[in-house]
N, CA, C and O atoms as a Maestro MAE file, in Angstrom:
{
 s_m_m2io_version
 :::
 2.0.0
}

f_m_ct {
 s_m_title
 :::
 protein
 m_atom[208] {
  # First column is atom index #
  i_m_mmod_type
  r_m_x_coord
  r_m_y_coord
  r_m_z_coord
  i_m_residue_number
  s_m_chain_name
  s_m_pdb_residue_name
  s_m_pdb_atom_name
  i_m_atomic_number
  :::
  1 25 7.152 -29.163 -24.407 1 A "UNK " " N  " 7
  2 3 7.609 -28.903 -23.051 1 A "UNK " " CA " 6
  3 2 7.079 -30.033 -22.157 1 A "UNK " " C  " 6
  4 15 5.932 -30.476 -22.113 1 A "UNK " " O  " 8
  5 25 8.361 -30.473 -21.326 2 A "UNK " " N  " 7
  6 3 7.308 -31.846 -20.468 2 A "UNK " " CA " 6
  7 2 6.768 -31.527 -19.480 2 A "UNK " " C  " 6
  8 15 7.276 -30.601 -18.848 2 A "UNK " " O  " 8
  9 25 5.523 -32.171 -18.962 3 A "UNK " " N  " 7
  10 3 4.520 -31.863 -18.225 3 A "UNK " " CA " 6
  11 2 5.117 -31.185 -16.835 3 A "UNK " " C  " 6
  12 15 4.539 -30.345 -16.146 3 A "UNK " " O  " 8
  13 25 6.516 -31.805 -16.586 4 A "UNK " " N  " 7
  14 3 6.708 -31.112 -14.854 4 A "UNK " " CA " 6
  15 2 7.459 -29.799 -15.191 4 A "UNK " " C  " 6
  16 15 7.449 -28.912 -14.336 4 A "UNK " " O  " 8
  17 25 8.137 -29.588 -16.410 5 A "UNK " " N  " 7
  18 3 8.388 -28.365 -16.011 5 A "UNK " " CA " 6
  19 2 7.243 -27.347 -16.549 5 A "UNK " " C  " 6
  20 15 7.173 -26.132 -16.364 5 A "UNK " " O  " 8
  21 25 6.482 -28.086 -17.175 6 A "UNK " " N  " 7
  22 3 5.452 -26.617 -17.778 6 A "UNK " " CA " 6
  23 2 5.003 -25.825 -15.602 6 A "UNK " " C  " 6
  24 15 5.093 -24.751 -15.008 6 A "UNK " " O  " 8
  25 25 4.561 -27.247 -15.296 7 A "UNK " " N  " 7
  26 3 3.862 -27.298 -13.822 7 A "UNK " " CA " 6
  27 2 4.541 -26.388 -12.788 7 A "UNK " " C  " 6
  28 15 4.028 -25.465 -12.157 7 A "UNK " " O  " 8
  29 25 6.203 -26.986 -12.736 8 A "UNK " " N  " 7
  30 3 7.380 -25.811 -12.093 8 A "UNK " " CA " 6
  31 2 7.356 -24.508 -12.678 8 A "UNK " " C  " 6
  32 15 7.707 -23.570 -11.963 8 A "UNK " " O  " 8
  33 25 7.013 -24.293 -13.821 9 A "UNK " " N  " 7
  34 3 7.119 -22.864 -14.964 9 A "UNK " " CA " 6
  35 2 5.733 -21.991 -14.046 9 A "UNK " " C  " 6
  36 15 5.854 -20.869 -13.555 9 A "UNK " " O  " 8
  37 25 4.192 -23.031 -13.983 10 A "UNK " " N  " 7
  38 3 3.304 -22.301 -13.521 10 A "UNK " " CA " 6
  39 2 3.656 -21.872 -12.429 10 A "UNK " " C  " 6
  40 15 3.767 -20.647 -12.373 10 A "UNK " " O  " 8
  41 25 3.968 -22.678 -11.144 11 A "UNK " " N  " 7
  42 3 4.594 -22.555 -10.069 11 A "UNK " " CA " 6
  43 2 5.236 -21.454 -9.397 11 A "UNK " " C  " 6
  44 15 4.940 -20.895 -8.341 11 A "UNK " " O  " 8
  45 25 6.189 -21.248 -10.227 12 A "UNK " " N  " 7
  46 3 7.476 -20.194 -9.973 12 A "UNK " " CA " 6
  47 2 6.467 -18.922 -10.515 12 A "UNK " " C  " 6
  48 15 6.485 -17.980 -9.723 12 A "UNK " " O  " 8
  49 25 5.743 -18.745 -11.501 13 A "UNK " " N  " 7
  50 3 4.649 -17.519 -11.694 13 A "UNK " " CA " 6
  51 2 3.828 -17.258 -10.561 13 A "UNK " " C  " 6
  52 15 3.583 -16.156 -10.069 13 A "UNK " " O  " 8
  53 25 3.476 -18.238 -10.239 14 A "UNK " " N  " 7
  54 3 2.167 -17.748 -9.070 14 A "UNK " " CA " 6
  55 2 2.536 -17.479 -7.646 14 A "UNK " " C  " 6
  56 15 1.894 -17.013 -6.705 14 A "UNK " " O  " 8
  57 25 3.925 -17.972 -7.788 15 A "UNK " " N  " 7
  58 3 4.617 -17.448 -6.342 15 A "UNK " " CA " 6
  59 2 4.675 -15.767 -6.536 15 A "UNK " " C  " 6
  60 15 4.021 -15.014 -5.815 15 A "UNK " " O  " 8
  61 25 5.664 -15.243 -7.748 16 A "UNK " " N  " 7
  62 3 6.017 -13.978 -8.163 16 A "UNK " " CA " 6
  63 2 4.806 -13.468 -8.035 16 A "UNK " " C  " 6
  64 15 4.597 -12.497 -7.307 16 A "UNK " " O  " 8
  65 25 3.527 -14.282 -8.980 17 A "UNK " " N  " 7
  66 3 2.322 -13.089 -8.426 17 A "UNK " " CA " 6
  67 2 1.947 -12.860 -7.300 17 A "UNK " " C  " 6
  68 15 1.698 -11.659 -7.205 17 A "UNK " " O  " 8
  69 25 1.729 -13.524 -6.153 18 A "UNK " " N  " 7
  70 3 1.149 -13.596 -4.844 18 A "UNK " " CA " 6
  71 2 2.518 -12.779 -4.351 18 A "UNK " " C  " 6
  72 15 2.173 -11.775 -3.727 18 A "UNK " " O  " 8
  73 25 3.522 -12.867 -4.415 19 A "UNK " " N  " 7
  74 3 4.154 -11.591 -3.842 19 A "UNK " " CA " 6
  75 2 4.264 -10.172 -4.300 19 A "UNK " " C  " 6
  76 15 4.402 -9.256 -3.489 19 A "UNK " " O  " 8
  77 25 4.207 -9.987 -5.552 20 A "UNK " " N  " 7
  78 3 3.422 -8.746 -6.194 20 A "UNK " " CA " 6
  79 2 2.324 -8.095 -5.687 20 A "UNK " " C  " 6
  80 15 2.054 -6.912 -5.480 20 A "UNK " " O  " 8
  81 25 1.656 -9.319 -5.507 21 A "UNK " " N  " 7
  82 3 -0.053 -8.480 -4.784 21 A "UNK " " CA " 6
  83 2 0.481 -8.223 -3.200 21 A "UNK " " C  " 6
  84 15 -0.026 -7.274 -2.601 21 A "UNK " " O  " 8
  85 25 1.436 -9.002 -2.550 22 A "UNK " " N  " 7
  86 3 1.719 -9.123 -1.287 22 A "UNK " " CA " 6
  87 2 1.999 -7.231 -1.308 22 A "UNK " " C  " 6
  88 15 1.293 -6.439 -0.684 22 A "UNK " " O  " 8
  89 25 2.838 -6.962 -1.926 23 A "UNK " " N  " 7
  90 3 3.558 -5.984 -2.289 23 A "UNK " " CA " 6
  91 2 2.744 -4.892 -2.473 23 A "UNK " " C  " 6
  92 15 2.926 -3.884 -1.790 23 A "UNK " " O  " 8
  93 25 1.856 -4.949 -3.313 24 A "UNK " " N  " 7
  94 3 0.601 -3.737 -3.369 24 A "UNK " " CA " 6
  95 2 -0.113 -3.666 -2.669 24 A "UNK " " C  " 6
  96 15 -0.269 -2.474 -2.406 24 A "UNK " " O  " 8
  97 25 -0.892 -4.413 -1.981 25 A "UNK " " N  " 7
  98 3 -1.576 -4.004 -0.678 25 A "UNK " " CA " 6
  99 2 -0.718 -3.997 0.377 25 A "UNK " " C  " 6
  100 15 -1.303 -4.384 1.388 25 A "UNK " " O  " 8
  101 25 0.747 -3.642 0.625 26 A "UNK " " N  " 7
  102 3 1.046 -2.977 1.776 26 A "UNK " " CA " 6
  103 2 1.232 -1.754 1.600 26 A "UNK " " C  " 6
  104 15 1.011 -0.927 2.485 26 A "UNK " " O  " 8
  105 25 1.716 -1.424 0.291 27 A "UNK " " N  " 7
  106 3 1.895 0.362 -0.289 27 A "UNK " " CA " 6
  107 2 0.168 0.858 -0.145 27 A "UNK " " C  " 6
  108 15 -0.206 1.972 0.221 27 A "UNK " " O  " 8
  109 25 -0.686 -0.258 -0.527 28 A "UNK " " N  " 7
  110 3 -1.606 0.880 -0.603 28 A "UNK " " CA " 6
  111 2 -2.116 0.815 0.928 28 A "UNK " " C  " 6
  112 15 -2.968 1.666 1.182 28 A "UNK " " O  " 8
  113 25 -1.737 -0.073 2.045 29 A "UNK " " N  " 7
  114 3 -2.314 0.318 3.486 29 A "UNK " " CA " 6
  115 2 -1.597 1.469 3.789 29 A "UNK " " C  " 6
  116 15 -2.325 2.237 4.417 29 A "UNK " " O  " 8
  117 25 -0.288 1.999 3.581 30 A "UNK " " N  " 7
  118 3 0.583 2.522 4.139 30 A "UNK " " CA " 6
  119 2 0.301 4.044 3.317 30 A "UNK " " C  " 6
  120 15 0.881 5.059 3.704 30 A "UNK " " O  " 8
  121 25 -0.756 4.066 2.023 31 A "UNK " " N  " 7
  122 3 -1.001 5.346 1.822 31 A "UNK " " CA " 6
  123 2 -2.586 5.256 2.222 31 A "UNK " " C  " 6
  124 15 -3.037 6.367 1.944 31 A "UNK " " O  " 8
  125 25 -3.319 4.685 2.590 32 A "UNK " " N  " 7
  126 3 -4.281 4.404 3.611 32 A "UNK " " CA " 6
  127 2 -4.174 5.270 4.444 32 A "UNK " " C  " 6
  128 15 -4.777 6.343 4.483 32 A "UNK " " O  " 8
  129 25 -3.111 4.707 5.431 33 A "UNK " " N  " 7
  130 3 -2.707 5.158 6.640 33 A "UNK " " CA " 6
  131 2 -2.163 6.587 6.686 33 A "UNK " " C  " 6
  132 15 -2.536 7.287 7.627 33 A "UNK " " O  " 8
  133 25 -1.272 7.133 5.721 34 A "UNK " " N  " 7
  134 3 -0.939 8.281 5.464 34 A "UNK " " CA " 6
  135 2 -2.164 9.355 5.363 34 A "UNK " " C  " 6
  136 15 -2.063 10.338 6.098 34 A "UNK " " O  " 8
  137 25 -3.533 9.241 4.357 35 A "UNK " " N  " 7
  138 3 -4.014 9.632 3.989 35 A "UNK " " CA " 6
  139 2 -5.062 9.515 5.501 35 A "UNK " " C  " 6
  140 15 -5.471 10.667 5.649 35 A "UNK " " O  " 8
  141 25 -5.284 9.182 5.934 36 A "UNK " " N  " 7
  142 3 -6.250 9.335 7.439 36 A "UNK " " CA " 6
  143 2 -5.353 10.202 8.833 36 A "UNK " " C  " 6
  144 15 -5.783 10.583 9.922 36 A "UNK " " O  " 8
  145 25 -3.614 10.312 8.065 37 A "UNK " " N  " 7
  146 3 -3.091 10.601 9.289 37 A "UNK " " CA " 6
  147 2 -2.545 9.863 10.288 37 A "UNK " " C  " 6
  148 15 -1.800 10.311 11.159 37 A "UNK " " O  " 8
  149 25 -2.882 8.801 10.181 38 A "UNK " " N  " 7
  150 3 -2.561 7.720 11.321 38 A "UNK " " CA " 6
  151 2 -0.808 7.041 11.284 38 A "UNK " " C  " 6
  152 15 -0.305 6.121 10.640 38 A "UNK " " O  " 8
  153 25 -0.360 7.822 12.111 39 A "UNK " " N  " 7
  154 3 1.072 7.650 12.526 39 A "UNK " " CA " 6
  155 2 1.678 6.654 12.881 39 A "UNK " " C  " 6
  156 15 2.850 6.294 12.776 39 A "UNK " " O  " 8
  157 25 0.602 6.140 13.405 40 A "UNK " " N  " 7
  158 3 0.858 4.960 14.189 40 A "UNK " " CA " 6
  159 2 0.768 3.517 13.005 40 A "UNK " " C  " 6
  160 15 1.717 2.745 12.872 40 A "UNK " " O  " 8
  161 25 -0.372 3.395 12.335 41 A "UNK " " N  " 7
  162 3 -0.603 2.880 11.005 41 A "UNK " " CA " 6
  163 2 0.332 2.512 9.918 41 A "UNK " " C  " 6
  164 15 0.608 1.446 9.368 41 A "UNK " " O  " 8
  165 25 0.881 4.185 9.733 42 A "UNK " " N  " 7
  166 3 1.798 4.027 8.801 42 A "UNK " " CA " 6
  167 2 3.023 3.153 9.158 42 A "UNK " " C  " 6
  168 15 3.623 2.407 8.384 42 A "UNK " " O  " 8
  169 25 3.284 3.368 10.432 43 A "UNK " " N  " 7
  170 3 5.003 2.974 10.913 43 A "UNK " " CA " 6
  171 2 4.654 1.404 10.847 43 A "UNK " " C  " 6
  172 15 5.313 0.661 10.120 43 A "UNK " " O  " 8
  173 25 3.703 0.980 11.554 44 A "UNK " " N  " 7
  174 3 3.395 -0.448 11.445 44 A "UNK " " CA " 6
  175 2 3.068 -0.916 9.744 44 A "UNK " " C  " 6
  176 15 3.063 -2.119 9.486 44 A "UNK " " O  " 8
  177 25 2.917 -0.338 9.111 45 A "UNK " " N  " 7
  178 3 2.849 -0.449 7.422 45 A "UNK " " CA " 6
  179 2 4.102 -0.561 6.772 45 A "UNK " " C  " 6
  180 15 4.419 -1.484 6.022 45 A "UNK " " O  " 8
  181 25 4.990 0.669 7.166 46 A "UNK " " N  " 7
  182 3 5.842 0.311 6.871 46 A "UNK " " CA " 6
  183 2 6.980 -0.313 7.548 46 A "UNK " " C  " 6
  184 15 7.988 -0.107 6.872 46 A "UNK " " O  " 8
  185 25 7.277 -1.091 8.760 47 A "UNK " " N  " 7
  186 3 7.438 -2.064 9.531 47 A "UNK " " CA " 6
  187 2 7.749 -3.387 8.846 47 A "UNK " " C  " 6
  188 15 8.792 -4.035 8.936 47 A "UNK " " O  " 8
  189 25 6.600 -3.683 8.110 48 A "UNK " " N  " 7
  190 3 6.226 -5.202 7.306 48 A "UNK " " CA " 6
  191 2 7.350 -4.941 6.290 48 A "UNK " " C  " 6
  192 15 8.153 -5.874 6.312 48 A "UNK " " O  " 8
  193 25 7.662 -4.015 5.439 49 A "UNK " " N  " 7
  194 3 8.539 -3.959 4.399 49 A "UNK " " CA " 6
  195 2 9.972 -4.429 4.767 49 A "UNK " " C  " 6
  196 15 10.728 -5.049 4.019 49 A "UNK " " O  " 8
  197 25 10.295 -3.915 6.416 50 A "UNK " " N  " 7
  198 3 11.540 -4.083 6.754 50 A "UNK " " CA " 6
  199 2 12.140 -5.856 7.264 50 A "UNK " " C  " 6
  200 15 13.279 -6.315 7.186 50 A "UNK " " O  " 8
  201 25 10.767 -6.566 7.811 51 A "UNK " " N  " 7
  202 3 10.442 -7.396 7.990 51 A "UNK " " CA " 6
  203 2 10.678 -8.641 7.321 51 A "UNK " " C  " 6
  204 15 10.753 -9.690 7.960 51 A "UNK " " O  " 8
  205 25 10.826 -8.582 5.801 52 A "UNK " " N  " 7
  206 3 11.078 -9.246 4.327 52 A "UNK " " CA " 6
  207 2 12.223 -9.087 4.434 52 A "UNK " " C  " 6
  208 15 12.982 -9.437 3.530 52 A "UNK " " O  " 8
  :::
 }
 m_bond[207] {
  # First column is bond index #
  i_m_from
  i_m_to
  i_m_order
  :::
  1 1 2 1
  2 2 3 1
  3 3 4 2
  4 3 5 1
  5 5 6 1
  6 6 7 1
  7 7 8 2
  8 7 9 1
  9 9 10 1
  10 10 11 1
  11 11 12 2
  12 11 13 1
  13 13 14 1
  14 14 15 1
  15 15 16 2
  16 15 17 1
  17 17 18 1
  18 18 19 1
  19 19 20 2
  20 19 21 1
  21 21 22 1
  22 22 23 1
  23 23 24 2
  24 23 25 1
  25 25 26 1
  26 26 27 1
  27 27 28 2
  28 27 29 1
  29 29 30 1
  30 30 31 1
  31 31 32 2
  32 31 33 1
  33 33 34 1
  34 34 35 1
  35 35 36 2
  36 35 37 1
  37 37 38 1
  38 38 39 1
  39 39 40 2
  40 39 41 1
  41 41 42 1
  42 42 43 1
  43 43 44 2
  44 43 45 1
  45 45 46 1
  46 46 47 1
  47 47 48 2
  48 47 49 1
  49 49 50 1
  50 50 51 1
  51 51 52 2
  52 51 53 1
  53 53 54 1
  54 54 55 1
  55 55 56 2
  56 55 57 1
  57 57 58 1
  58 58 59 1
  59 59 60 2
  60 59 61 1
  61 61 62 1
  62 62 63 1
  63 63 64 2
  64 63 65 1
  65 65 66 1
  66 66 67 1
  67 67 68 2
  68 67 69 1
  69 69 70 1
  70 70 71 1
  71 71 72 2
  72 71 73 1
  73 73 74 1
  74 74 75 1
  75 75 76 2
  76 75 77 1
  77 77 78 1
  78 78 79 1
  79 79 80 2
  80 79 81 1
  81 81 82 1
  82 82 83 1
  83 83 84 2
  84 83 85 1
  85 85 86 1
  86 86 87 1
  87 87 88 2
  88 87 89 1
  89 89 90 1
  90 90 91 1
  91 91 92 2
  92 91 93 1
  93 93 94 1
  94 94 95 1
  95 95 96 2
  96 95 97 1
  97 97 98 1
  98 98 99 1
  99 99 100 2
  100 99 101 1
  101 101 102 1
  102 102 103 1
  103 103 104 2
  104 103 105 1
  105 105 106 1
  106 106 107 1
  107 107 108 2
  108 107 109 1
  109 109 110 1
  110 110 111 1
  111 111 112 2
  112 111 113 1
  113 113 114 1
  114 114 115 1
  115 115 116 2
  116 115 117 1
  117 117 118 1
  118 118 119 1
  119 119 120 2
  120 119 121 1
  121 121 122 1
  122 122 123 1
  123 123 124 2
  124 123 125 1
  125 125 126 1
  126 126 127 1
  127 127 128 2
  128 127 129 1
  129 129 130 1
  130 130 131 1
  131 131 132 2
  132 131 133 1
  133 133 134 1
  134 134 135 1
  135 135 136 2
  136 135 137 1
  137 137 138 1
  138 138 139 1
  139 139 140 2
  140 139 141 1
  141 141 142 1
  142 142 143 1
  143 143 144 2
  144 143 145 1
  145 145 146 1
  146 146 147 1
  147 147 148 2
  148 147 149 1
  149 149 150 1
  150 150 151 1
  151 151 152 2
  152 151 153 1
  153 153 154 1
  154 154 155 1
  155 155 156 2
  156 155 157 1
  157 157 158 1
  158 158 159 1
  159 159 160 2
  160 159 161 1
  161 161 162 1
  162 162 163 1
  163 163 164 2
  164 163 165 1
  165 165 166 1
  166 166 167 1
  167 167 168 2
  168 167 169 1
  169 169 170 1
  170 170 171 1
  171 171 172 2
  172 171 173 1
  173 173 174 1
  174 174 175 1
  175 175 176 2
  176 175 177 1
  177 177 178 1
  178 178 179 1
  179 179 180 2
  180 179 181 1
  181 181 182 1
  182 182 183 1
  183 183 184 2
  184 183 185 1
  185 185 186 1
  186 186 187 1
  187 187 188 2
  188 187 189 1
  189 189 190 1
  190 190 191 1
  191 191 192 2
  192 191 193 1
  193 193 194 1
  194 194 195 1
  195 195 196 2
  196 195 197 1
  197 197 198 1
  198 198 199 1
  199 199 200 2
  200 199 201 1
  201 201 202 1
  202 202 203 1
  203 203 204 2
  204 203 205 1
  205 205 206 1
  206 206 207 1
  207 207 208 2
  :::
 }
}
């Protein structure tokens, strides 16, 4: 495999991961927020999803 696409191959992974994690810590603020009650929390939690 030649060196730039192995590099583009890593690339295109670590984007997908960093939006994966992007992705799990807003579900888990938004059951955070659920779980304290906070109404206000949640809507702004889930806000960011609509946002994308």
């Amino acid at each position: 495999m030649a060196p730039e696409l192995h590099y583009q191959i890593i690339l295109n992974r670590v984007a997908e991961l960093q939006n994966e994690a992007t992705t799990y810590r807003r579900v888990r603020e938004a059951e955070k927020a659920r779980e304290r009650g906070g109404h206000h929390r949640l809507r702004a939690s889930l806000g960011k999803f609509r946002s994308q």
